[in-house]
C-alpha positions as CSV (number, residue, x, y, z in Angstrom):
1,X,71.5,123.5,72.5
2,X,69.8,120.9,69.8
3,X,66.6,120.9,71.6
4,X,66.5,124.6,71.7
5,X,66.7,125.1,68.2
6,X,64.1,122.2,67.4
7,X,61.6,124.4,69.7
8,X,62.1,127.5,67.4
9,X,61.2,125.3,64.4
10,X,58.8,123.5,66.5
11,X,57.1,127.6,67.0
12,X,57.5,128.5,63.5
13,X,55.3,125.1,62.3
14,X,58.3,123.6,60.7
15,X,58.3,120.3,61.8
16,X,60.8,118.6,58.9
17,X,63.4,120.5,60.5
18,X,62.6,120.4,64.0
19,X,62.2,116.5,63.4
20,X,65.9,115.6,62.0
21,X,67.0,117.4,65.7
22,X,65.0,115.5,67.7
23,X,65.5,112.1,66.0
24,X,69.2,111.8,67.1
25,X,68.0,112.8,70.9
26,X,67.4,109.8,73.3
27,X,66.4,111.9,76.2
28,X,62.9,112.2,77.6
29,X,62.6,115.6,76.3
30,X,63.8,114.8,73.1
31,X,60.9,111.9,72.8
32,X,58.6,114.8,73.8
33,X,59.6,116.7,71.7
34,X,59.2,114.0,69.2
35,X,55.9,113.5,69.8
36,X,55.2,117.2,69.2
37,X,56.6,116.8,65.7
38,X,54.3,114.1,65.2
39,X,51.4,115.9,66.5
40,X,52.4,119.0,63.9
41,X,52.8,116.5,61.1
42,X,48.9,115.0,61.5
43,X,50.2,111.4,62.6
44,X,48.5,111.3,65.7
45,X,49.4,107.7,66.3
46,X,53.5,108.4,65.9
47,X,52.8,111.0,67.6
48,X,50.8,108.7,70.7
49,X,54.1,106.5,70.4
50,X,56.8,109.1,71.3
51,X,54.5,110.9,74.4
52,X,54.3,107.3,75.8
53,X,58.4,106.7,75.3
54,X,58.6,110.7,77.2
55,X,56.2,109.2,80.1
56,X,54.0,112.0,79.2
57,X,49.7,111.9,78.8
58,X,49.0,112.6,75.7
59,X,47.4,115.7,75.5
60,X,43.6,115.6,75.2
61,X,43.0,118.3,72.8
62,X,45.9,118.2,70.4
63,X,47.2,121.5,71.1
64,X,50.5,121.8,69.8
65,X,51.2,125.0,70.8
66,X,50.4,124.3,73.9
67,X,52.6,121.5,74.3
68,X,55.4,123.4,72.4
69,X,55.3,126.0,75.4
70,X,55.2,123.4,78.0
71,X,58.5,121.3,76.5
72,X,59.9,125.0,76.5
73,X,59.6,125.7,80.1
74,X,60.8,122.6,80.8
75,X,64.1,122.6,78.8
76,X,64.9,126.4,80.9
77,X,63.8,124.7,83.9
78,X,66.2,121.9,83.5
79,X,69.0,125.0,82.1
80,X,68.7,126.5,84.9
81,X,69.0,124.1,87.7
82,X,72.0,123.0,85.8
């Protein structure tokens, strides 16, 4: 799964790579995600963009990692009810 492999690089800090995955995915999560590669990079107000085109709050404190975990569980949450 693309989005799987963006989170690893997403965990690791490496947004570059995580972001020429999740530019090619249309899919809430993939905006999401997106937005997390944003947030990594420093451009908060991309970053803003994308979490508003996922229909998620952007996240108060900036915590990427936290975020990161969150998108996780949700991709294996959606896996699994597949």
């Amino acid at each position: 799964m693309a989005l799987g492999t963006a989170i690893r690089h997403l965990r690791r800090g490496d947004w570059q790579k995580a972001h020429t995955i999740v530019q090619n995915d249309n899919s809430e999560m993939g905006f999401w995600a997106h937005g997390i590669v944003h947030l990594l990079e420093g451009d908060v107000g991309n970053a803003r963009y994308w979490f508003r085109r996922a229909g998620r709050p952007f996240p108060r404190e900036r915590d990427a990692a936290a975020e990161i975990e969150a998108l996780a569980a949700a991709v294996k949450q959606q896996s699994a009810a597949a």
